[in-house]
NUPA-649473 format. One record per residue (C-alpha): residue in one letter; x, y, z. Coordinates in pm, whole numbers, always signed. Each point is the difference from the previous one (the first is absolute). Layout:
BEGIN
+----+--------+--------+--------+
! aa !     px !     py !     pz !
+----+--------+--------+--------+
!  A !      X !      Y !      Z !
...
+----+--------+--------+--------+
! end
This chain:
BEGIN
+----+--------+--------+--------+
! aa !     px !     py !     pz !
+----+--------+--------+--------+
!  X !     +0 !     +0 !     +0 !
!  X !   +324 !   +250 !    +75 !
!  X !   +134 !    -57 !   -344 !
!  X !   -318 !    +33 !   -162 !
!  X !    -52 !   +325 !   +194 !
!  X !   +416 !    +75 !   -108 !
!  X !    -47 !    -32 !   -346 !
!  X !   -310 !   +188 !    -47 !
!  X !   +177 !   +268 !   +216 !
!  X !   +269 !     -6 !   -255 !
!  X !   -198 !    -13 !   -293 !
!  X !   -177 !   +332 !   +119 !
!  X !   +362 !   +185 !    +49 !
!  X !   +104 !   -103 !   -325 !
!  X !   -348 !   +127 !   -153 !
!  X !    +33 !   +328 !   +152 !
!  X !   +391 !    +39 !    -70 !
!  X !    -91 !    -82 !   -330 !
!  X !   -274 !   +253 !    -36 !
!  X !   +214 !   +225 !   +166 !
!  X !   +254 !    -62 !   -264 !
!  X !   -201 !    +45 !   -264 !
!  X !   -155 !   +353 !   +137 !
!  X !   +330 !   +137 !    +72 !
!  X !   +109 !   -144 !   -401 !
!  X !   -332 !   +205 !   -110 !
!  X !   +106 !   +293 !   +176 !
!  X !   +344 !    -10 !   -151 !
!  X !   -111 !    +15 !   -311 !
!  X !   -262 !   +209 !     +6 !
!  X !   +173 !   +263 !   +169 !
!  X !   +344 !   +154 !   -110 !
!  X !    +71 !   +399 !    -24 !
!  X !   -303 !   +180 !   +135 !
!  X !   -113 !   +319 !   -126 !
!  X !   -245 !   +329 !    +48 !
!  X !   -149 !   +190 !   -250 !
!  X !   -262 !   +284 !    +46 !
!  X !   -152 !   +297 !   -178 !
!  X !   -207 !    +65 !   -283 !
!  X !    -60 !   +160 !   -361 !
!  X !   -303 !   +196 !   -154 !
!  X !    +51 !   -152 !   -326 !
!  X !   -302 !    -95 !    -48 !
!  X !   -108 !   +329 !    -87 !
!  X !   +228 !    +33 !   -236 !
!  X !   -300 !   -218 !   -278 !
!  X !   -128 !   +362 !    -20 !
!  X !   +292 !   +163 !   -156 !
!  X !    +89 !   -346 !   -259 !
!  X !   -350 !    +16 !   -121 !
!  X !     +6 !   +421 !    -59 !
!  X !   +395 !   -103 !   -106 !
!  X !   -147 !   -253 !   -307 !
!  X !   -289 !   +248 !    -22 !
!  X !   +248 !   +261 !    -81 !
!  X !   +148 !   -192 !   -265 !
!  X !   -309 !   -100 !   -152 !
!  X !    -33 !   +382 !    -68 !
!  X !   +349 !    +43 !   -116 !
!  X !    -71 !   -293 !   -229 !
!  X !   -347 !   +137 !   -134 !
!  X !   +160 !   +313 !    -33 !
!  X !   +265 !    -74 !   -205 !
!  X !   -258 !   -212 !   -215 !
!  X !   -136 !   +306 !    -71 !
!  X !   +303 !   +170 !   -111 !
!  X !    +88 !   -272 !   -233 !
!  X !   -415 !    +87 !   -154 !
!  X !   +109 !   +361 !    -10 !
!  X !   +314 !   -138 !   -211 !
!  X !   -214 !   -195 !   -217 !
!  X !   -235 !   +260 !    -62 !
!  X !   +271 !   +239 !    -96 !
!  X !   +163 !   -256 !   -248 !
!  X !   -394 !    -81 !   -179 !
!  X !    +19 !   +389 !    -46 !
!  X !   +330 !    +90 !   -156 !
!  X !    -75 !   -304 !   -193 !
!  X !   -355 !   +144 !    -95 !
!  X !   +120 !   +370 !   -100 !
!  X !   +330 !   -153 !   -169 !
!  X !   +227 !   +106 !   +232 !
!  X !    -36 !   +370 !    +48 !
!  X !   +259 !   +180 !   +132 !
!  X !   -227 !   +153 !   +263 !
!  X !   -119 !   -344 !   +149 !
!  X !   +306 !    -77 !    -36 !
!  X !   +149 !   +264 !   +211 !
!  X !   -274 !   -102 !   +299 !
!  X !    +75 !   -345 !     -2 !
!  X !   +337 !   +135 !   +123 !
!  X !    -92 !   +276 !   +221 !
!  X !   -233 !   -332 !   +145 !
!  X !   +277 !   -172 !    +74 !
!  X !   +249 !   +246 !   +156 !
!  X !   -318 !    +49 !   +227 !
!  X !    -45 !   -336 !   +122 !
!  X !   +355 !    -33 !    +25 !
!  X !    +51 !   +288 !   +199 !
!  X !   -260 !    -99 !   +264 !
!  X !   +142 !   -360 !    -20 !
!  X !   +301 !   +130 !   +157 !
!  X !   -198 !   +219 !   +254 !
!  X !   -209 !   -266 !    +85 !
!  X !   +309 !   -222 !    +45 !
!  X !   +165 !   +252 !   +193 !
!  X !   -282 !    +80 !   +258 !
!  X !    -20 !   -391 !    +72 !
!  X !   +311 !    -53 !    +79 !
!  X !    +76 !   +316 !   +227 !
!  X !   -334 !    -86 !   +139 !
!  X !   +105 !   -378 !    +66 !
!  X !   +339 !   +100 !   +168 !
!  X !   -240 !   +255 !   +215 !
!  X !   -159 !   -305 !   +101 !
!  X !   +286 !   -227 !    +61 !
!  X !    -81 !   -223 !   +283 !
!  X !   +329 !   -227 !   +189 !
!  X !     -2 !   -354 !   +103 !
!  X !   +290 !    -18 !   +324 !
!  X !   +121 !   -325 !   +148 !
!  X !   +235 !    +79 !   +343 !
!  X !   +177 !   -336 !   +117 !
!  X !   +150 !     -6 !   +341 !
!  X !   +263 !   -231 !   +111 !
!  X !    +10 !    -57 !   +389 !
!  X !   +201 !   -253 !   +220 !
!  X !   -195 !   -270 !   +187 !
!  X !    +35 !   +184 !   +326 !
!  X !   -261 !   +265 !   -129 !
!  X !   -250 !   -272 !   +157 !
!  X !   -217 !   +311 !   +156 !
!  X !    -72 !   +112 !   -333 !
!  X !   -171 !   -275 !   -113 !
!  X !   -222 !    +63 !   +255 !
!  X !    -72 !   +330 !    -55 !
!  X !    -78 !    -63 !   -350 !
!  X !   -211 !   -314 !   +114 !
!  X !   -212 !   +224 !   +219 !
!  X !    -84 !   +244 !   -272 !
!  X !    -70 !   -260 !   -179 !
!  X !   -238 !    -96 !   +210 !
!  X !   -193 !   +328 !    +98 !
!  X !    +28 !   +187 !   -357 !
!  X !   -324 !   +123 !   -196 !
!  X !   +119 !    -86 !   -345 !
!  X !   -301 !    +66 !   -170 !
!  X !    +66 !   +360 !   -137 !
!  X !   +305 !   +219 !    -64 !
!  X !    +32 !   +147 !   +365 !
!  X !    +42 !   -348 !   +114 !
!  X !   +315 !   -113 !   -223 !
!  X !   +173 !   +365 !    +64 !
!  X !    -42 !    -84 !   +394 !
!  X !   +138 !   -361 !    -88 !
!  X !   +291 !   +199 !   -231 !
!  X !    +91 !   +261 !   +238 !
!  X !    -10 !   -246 !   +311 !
!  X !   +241 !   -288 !   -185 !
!  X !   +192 !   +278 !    -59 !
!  X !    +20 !   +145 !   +376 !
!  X !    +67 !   -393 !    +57 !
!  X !   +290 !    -41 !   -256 !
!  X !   +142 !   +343 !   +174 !
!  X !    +10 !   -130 !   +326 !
!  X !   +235 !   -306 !   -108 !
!  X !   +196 !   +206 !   -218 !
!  X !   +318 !   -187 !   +248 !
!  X !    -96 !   -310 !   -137 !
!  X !     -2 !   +141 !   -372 !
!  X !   +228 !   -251 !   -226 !
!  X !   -115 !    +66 !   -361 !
!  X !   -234 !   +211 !   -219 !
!  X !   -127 !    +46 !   -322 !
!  X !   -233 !   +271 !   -176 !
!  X !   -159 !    +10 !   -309 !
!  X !   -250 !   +239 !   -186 !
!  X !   -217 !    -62 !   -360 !
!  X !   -209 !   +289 !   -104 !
!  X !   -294 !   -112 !   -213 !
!  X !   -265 !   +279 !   -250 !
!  X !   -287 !   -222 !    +86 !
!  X !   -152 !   -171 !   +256 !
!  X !    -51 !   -370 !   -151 !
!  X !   +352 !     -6 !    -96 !
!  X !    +96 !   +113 !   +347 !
!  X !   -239 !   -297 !   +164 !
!  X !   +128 !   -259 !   -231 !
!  X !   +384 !    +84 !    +94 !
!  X !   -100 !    +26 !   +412 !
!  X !   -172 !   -352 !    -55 !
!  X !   +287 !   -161 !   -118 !
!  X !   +249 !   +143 !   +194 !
!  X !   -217 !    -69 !   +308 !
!  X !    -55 !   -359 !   -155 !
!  X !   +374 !    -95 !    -41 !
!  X !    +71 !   +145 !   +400 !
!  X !   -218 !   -244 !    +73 !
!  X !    +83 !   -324 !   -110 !
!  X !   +318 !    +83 !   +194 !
!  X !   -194 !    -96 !   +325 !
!  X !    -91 !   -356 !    +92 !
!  X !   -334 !    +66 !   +175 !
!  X !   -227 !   +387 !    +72 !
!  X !     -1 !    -93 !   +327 !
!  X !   -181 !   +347 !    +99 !
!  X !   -176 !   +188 !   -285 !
!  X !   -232 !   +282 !    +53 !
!  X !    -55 !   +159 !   -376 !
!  X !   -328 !   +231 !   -125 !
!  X !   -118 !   -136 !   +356 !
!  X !     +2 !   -376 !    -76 !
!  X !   +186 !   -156 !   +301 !
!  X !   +165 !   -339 !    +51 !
!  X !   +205 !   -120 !   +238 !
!  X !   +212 !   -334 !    -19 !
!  X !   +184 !   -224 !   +296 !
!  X !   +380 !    +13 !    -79 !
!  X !   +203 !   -280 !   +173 !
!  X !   +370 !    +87 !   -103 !
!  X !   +257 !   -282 !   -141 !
!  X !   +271 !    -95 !   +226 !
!  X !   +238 !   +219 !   -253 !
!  X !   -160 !   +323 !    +72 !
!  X !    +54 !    -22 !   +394 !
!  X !   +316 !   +194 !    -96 !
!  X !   -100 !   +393 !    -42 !
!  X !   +174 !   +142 !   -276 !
!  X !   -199 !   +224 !   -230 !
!  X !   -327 !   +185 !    -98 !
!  X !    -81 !   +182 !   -295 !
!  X !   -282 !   +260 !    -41 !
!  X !   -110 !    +99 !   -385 !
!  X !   -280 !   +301 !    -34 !
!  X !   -163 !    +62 !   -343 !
!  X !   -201 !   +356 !    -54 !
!  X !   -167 !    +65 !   -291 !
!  X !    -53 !   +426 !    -15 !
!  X !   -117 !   +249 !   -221 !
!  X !   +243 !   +245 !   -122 !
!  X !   +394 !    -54 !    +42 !
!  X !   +179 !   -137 !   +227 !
!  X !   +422 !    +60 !    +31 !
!  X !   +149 !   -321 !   +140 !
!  X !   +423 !    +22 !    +95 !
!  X !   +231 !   -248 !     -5 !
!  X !    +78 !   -171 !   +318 !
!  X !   +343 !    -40 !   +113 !
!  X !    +35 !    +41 !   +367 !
!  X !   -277 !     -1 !   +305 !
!  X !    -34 !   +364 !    -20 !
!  X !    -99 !     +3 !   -405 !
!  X !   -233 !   -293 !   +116 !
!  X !   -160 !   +252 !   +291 !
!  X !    -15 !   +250 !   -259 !
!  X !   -201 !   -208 !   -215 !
!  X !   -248 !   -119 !   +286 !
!  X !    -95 !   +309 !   +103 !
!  X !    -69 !   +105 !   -355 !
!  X !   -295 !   -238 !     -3 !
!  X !   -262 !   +304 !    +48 !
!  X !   -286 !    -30 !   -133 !
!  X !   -370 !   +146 !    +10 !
!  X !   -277 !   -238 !     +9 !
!  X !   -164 !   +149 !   -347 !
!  X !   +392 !    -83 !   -158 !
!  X !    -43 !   -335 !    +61 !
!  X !   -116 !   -274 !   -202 !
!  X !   +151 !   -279 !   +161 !
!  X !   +198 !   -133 !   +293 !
!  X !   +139 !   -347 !    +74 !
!  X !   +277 !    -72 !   +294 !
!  X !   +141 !   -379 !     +0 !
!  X !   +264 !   -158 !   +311 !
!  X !   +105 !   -262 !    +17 !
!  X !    +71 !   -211 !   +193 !
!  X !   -341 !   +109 !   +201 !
!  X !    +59 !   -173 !   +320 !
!  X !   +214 !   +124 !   +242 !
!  X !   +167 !   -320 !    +45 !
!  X !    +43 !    -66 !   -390 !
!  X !   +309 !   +175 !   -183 !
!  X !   +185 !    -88 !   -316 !
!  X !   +300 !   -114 !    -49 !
!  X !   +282 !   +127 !   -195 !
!  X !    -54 !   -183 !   -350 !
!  X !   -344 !    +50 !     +9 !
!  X !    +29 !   +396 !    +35 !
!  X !   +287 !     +3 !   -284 !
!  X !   -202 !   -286 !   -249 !
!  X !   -324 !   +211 !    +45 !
!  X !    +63 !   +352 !    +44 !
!  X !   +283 !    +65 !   -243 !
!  X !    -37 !   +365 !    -33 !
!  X !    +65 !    +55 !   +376 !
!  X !   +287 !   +188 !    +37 !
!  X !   +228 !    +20 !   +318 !
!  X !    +34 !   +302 !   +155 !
+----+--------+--------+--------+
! end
């Protein structure tokens, strides 16, 4: 009766180590490099200005089928009256005309496009592991932001940037960047997939909180994180009108370029902040930073 009661005392422990096992190998693999992202965009309203955009060029199209009737007409009459010298001389008076205001026209679009310029930013921020604390501060915003309108991301912008400030001991590395775009779907397309390729550097959004959809995921770190060695911070702003960015070669030049990031609500049209890793007791290790965020430069 004791070695029945033995082996099925044994044959629970090895159940449970084995579930254990197999919980801790799910874990594993599920979980590598965690990573926050939050903010939002007002893209969206952006359908407005494509459809007047092709609307626009519908004119410009019907328009210049038009002048190509006018041309026509022109040509049925000189051929009509022989060629006189008179129609003649309006068929050419025509077309200094329409060439004239081809060039204004030209002119007045493009000087009106460049008045209109709007800048797509990405900031990247190279920190040593020690900078624990700011992951989380940025975890806590995270957490409480409103990131359903324009106020919300520049309180999420200038608060990652307060953040970044505060660590600027831990500082390693930085890069900046700035695009400027005419329109506004060209300027969405180029955020998306700069946004889209920061992203698949991360393993798992362990804490997202974008245009207020919120979700929050368990991270259980890998046995090769335990070691704290760095973070990296990346913040993408899409703005209307220009934006300067400098180069960044030392910690102050990478100040400099934090504290630029002032903007008014109305100026922006998008804001996105990724870290990673997002836990506080989740870093990344050396050849993960250099394989994945090659335009990090020391400082």
């Amino acid at each position: 009766m004791a070695s029945i009661k033995i082996g099925l005392s044994n044959q629970a422990i090895f159940a449970i180590t084995l579930l254990i096992l197999w919980i801790c190998l799910l874990l594993c693999t599920s979980f590598a490099a965690s990573g926050g992202r939050m903010g939002g965009d007002a893209f969206s309203s952006s359908d407005q200005s494509s459809s007047s955009s092709s609307h626009s060029d519908s004119h410009h199209h019907y328009y210049h089928h038009d002048t190509n009737k006018a041309y026509s007409s022109y040509s049925s009459k000189d051929e009509r009256s022989n060629g006189g010298s008179e129609d003649g001389g309006s068929s050419i008076l025509t077309a200094v005309v329409l060439i004239v205001f081809a060039f204004v026209a030209f002119f007045m679009f493009y000087f009106g496009a460049k008045n209109k310029e709007s800048s797509l930013i990405m900031v990247q921020v190279g920190l040593t592991g020690k900078a624990n604390s700011l992951q989380k501060q940025l975890n806590e915003i995270a957490k409480t932001a409103d990131t359903s309108s324009s106020k919300g991301w520049n309180l999420i912008l200038s608060e990652t940037v307060l953040a970044l400030l505060q660590h600027r001991q831990h500082f390693i590395s930085g890069y900046a960047t700035v695009k400027y775009h005419a329109g506004i779907p060209s300027l969405e397309n180029n955020f998306r997939q700069l946004l889209k390729e920061e992203r698949q550097k991360i393993d798992i959004e362990s804490l997202v909180n974008v245009n207020n959809i919120r979700r929050q995921k368990a991270v259980i770190c890998k046995a090769d994180k335990l070691d704290k060695e760095y973070i990296v911070v990346t913040i993408f702003i899409a703005a209307k009108n220009t934006y300067e960015a400098s180069t960044i070669k030392s910690i102050d030049d990478l100040k400099r370029v934090l504290q630029s990031l002032e903007f008014s609500s109305e100026e922006l049209l998008a804001v996105e902040v990724l870290w990673t890793p997002q836990d506080e007791n989740d870093t990344l290790s050396e050849d993960e930073l250099l394989e994945d965020y090659p335009l990090l430069r020391p400082i």
